[in-house]
N, CA, C and O atoms as CSV, one atom per row, in Angstrom:
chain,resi,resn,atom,element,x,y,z
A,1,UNK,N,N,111.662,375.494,144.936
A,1,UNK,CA,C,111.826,374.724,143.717
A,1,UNK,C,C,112.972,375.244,142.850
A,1,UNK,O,O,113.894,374.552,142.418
A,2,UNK,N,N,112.740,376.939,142.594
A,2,UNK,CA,C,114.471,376.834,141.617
A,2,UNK,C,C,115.434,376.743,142.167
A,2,UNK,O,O,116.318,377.135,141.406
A,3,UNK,N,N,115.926,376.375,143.302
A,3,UNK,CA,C,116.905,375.906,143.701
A,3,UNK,C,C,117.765,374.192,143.430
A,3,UNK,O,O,118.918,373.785,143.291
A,4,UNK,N,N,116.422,373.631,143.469
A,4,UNK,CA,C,116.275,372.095,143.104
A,4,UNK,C,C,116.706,372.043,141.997
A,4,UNK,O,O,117.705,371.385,141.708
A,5,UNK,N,N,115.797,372.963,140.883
A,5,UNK,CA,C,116.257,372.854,139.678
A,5,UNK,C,C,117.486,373.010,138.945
A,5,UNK,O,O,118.024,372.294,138.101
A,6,UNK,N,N,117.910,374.480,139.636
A,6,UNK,CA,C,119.426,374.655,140.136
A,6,UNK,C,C,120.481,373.446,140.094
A,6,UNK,O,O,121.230,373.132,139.169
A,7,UNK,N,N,120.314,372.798,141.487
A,7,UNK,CA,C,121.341,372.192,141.698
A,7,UNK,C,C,121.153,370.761,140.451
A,7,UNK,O,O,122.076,370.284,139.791
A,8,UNK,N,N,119.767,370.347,140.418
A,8,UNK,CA,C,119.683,369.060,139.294
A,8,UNK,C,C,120.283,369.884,137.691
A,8,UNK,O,O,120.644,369.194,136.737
A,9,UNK,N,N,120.290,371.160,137.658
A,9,UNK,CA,C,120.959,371.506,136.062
A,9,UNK,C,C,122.249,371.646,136.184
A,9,UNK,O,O,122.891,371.600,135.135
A,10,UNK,N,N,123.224,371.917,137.867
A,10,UNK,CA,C,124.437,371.767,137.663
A,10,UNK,C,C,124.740,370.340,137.680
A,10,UNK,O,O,125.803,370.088,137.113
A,11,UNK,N,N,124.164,369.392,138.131
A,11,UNK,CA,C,124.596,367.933,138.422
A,11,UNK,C,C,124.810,367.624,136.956
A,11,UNK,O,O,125.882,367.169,136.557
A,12,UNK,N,N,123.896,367.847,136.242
A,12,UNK,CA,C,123.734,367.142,134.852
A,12,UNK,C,C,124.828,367.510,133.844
A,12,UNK,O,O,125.387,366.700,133.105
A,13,UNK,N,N,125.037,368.655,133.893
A,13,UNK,CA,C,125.904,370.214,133.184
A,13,UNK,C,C,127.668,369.592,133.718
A,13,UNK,O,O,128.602,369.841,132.955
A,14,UNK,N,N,127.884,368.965,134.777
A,14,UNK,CA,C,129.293,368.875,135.360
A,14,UNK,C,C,129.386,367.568,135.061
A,14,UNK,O,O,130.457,367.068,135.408
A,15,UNK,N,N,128.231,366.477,134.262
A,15,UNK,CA,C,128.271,365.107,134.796
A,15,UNK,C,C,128.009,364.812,133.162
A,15,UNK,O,O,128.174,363.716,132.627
A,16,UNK,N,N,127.473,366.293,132.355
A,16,UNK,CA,C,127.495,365.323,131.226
A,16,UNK,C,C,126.012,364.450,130.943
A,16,UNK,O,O,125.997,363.508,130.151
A,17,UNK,N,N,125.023,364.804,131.544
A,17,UNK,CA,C,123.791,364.065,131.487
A,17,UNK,C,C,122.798,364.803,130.593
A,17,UNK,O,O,122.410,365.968,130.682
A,18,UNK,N,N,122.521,363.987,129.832
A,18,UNK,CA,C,121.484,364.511,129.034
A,18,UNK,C,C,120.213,363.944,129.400
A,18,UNK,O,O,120.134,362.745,129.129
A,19,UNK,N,N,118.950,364.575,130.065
A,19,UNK,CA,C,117.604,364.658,129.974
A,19,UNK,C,C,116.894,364.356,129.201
A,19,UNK,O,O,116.441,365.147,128.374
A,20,UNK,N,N,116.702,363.548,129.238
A,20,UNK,CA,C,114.907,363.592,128.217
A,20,UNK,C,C,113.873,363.591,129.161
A,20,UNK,O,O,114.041,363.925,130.333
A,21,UNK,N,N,112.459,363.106,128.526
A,21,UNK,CA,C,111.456,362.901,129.299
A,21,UNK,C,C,111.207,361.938,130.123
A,21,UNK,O,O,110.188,361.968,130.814
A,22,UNK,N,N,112.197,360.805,130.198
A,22,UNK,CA,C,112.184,359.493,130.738
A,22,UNK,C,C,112.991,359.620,131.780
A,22,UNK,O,O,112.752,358.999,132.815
A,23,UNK,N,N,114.402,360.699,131.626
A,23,UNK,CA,C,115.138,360.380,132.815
A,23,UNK,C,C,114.632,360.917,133.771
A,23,UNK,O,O,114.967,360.500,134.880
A,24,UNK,N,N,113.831,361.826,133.694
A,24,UNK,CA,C,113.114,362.540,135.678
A,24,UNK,C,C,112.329,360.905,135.819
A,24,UNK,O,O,112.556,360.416,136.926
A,25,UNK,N,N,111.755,360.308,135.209
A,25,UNK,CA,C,110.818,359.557,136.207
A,25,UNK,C,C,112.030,358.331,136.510
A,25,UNK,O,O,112.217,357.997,137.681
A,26,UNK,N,N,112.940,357.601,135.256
A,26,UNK,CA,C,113.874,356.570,135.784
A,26,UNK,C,C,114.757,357.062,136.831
A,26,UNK,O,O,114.991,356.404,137.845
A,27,UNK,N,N,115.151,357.978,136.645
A,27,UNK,CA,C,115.601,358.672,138.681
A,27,UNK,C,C,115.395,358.497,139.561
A,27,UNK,O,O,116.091,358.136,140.510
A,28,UNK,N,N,113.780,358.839,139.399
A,28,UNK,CA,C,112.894,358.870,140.676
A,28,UNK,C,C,112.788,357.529,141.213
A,28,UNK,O,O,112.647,357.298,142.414
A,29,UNK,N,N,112.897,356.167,139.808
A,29,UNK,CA,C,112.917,354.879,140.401
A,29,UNK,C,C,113.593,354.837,140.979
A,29,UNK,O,O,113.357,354.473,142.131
A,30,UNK,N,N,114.738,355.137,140.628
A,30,UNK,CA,C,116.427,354.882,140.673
A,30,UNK,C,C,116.843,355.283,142.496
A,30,UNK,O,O,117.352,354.638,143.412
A,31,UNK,N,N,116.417,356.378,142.378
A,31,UNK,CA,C,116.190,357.124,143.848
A,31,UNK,C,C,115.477,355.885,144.869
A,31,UNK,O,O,116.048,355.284,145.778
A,32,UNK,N,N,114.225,355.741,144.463
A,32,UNK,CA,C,113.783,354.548,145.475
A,32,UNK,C,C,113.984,353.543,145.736
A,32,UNK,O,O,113.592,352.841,146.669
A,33,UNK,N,N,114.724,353.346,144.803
A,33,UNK,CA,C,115.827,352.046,145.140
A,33,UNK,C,C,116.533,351.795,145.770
A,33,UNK,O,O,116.742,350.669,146.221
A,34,UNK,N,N,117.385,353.233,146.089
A,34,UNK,CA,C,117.900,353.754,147.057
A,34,UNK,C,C,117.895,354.349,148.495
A,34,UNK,O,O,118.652,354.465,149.459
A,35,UNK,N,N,116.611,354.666,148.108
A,35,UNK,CA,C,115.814,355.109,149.739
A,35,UNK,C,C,115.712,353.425,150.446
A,35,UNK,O,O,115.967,353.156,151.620
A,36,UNK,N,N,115.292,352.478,149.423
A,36,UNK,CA,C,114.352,351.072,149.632
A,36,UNK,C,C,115.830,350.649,150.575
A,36,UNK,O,O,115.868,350.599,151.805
A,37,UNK,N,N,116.572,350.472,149.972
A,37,UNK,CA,C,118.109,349.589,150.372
A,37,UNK,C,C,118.239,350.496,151.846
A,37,UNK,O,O,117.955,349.923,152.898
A,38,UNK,N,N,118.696,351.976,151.861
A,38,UNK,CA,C,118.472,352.347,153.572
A,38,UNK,C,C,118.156,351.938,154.069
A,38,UNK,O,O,118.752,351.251,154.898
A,39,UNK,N,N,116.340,352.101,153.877
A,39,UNK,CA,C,115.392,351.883,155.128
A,39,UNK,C,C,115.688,350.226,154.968
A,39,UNK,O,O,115.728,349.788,156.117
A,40,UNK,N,N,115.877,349.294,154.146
A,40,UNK,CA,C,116.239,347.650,154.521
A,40,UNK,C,C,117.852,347.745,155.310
A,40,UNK,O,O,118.181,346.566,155.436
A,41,UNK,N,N,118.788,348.485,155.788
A,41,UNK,CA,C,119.553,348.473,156.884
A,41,UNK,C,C,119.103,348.828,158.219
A,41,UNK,O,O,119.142,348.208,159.282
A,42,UNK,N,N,118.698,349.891,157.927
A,42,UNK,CA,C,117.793,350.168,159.421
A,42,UNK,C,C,116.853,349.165,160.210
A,42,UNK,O,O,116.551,349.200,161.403
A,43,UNK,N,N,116.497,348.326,159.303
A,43,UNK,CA,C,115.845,347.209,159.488
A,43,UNK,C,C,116.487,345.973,160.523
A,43,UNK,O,O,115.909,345.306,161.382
A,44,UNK,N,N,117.747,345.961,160.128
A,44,UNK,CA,C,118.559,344.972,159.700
A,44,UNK,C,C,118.503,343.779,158.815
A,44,UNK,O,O,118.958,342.647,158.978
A,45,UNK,N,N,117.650,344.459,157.572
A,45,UNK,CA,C,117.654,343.385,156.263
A,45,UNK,C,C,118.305,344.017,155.197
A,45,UNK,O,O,117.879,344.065,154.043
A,46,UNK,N,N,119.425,344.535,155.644
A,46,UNK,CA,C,120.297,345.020,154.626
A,46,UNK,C,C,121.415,344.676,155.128
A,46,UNK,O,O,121.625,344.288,156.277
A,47,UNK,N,N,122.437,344.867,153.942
A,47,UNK,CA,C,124.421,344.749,153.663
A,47,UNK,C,C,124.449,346.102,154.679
A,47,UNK,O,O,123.953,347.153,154.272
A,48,UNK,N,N,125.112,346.007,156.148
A,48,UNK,CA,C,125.347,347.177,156.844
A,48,UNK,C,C,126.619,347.668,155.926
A,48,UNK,O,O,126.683,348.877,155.703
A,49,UNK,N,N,127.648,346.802,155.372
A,49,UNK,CA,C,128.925,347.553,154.687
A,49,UNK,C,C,129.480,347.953,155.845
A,49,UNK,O,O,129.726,349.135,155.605
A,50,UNK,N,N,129.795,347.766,156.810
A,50,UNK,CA,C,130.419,348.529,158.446
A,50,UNK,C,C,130.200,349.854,158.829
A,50,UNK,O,O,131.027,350.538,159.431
A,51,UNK,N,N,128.678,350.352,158.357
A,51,UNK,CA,C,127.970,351.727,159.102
A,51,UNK,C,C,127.826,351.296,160.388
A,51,UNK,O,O,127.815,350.113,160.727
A,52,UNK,N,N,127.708,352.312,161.162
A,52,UNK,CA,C,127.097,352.371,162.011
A,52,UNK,C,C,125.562,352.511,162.195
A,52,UNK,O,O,124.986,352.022,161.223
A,53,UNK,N,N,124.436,353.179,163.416
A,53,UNK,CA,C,123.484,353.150,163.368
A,53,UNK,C,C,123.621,354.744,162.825
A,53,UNK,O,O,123.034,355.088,161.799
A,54,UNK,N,N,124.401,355.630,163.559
A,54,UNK,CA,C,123.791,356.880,163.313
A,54,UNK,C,C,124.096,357.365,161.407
A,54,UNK,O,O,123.486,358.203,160.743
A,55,UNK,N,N,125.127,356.553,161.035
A,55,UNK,CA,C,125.878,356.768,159.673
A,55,UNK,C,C,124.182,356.242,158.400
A,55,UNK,O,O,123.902,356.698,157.292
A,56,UNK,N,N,123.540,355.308,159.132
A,56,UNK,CA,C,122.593,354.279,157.939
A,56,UNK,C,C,121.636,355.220,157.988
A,56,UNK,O,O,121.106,355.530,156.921
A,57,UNK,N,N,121.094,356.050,159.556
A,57,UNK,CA,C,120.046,356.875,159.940
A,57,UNK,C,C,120.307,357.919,159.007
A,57,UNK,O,O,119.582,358.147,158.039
A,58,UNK,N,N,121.452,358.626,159.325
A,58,UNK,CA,C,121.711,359.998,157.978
A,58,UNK,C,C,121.267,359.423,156.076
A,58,UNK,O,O,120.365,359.842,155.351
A,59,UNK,N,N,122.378,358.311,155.785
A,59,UNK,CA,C,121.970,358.112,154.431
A,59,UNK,C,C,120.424,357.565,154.471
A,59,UNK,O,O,119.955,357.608,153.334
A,60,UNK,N,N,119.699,357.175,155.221
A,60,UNK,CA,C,118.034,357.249,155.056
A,60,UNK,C,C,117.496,358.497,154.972
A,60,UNK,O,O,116.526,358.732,154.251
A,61,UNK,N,N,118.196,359.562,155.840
A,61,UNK,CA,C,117.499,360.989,155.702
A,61,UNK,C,C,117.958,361.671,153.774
A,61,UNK,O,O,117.170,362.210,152.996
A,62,UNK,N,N,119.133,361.430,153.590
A,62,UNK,CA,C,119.395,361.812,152.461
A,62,UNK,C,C,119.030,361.126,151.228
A,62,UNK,O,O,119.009,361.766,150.176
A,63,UNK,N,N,118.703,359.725,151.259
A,63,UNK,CA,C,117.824,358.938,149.870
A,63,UNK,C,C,116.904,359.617,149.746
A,63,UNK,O,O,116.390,359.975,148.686
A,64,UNK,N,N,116.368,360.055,151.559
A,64,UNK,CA,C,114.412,360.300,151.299
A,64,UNK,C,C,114.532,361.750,150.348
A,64,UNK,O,O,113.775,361.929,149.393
A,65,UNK,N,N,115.949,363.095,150.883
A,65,UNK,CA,C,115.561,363.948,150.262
A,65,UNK,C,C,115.839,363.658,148.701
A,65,UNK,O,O,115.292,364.181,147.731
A,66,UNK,N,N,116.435,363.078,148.723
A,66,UNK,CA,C,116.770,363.181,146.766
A,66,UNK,C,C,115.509,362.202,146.742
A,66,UNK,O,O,116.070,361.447,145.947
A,67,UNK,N,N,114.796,361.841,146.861
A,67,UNK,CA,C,113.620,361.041,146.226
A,67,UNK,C,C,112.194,362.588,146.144
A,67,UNK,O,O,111.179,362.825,145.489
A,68,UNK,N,N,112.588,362.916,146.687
A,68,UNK,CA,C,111.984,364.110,147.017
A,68,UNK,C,C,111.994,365.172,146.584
A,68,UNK,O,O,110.995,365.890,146.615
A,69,UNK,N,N,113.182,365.553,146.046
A,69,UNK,CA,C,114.294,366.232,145.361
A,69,UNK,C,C,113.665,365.935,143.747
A,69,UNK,O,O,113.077,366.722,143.005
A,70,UNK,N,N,113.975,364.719,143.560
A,70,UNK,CA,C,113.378,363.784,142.094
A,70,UNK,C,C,112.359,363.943,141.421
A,70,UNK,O,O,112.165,364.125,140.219
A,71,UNK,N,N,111.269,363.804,142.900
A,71,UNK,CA,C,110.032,363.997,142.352
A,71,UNK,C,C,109.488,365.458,142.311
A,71,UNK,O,O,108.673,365.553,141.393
A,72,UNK,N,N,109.650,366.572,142.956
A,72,UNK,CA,C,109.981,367.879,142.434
A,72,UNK,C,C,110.198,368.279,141.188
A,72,UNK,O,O,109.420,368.948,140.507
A,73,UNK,N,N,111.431,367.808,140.823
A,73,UNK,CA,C,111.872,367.867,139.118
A,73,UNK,C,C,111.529,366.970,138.035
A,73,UNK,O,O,111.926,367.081,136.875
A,74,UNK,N,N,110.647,365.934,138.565
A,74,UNK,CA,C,109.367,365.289,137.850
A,74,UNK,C,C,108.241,366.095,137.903
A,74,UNK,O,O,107.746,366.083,136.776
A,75,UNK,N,N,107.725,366.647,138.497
A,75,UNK,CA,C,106.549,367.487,138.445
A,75,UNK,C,C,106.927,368.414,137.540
A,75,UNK,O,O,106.238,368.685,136.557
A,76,UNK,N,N,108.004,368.943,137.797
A,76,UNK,CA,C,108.326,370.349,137.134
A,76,UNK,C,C,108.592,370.111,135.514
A,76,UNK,O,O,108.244,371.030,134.772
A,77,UNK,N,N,109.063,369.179,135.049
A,77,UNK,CA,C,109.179,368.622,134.429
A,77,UNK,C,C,107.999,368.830,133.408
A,77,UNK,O,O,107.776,369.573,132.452
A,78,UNK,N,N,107.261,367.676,134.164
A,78,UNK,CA,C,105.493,367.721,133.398
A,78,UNK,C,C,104.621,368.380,133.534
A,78,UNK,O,O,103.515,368.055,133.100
A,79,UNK,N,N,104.857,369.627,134.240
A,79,UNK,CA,C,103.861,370.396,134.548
A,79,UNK,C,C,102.922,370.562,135.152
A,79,UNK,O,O,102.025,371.359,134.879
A,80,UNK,N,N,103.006,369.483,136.514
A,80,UNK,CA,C,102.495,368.761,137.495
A,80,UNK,C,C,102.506,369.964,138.399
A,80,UNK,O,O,103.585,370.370,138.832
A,81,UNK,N,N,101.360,370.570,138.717
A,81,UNK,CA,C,101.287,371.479,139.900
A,81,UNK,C,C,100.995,370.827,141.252
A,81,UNK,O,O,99.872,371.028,141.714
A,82,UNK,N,N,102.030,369.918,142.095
A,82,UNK,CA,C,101.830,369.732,143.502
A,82,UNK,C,C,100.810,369.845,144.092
A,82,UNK,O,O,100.116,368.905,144.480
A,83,UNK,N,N,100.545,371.201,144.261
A,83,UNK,CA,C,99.554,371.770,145.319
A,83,UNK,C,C,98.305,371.596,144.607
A,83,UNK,O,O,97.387,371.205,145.328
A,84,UNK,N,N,98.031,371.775,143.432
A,84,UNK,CA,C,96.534,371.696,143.559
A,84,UNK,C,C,96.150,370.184,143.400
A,84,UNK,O,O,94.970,369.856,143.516
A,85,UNK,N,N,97.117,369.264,143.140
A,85,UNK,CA,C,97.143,367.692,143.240
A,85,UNK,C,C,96.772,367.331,144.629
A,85,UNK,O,O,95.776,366.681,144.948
A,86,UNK,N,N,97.823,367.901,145.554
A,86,UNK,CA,C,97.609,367.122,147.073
A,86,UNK,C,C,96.276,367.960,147.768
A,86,UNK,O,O,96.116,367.863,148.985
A,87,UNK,N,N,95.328,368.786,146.946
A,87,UNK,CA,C,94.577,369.369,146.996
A,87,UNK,C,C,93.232,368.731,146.820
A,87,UNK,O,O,92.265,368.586,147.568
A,88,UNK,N,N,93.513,368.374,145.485
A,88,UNK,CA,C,92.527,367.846,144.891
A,88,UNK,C,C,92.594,366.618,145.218
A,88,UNK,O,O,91.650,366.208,144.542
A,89,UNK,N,N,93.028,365.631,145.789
A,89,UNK,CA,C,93.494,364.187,145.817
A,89,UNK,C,C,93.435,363.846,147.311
A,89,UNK,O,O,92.650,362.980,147.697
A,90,UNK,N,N,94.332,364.574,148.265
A,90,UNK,CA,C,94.784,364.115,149.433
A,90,UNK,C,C,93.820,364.995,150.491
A,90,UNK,O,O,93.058,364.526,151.336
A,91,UNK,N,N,94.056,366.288,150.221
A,91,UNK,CA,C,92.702,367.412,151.397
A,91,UNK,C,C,91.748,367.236,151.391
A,91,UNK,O,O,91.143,367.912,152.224
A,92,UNK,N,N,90.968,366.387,150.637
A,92,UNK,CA,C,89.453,366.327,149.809
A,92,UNK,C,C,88.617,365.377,150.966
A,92,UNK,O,O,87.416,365.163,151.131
A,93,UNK,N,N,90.038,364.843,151.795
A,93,UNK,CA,C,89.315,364.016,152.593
A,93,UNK,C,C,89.382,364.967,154.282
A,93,UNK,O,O,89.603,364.393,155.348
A,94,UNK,N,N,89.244,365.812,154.206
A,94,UNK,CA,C,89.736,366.981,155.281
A,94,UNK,C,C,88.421,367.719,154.836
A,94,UNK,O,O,88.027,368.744,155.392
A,95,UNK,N,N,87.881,367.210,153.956
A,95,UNK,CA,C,86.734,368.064,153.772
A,95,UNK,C,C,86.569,369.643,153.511
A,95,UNK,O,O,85.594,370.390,153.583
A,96,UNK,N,N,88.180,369.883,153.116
A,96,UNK,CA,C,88.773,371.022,152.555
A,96,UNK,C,C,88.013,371.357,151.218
A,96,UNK,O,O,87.512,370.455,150.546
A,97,UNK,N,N,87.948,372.566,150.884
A,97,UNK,CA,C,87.729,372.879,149.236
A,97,UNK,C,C,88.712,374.285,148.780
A,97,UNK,O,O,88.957,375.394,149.256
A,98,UNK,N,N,89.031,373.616,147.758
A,98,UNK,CA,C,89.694,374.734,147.245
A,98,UNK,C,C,91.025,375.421,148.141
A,98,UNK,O,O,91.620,376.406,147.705
């Protein structure tokens, strides 16, 4: 994670972006909007723009990490502890505790 944070405080710092509490989550839209438009080329229900297959396959791998990336520095953000979320939420059905 401080690496993420890292690189999202130089992006902002070189770009001039000011943060509030709204921009981690409008990102994160912003981001899936972006992931959304990939995975609709891969499809072929997207503007290819003259990619290729392996060129659309990479920018799908890289939307997913900055969506990923996003939501990281949304958590961190709000104080969203991940782990005991996908804990409490997602393992619960694994019949996991704690």
């Amino acid at each position: 994670m401080p690496l993420v944070v890292e690189v999202s405080n130089t992006y902002a710092s070189r770009n001039a972006i000011a943060r509030d509490n709204d921009w981690y989550l409008l990102k994160l839209q912003e981001e899936i909007g972006e992931l959304t438009a990939e995975y609709l080329k891969t499809t072929g229900r997207g503007r290819m723009k003259g990619a290729d297959a392996p060129a659309i396959r990479q920018a799908l791998e890289d939307e997913a990490a900055d969506v990923l990336a996003t939501l990281l520095l949304f958590a961190h953000k709000n104080g969203i502890d991940l782990d005991a979320a996908l804990e409490r939420k997602w393992f619960q059905y694994l019949g996991r505790s704690g």
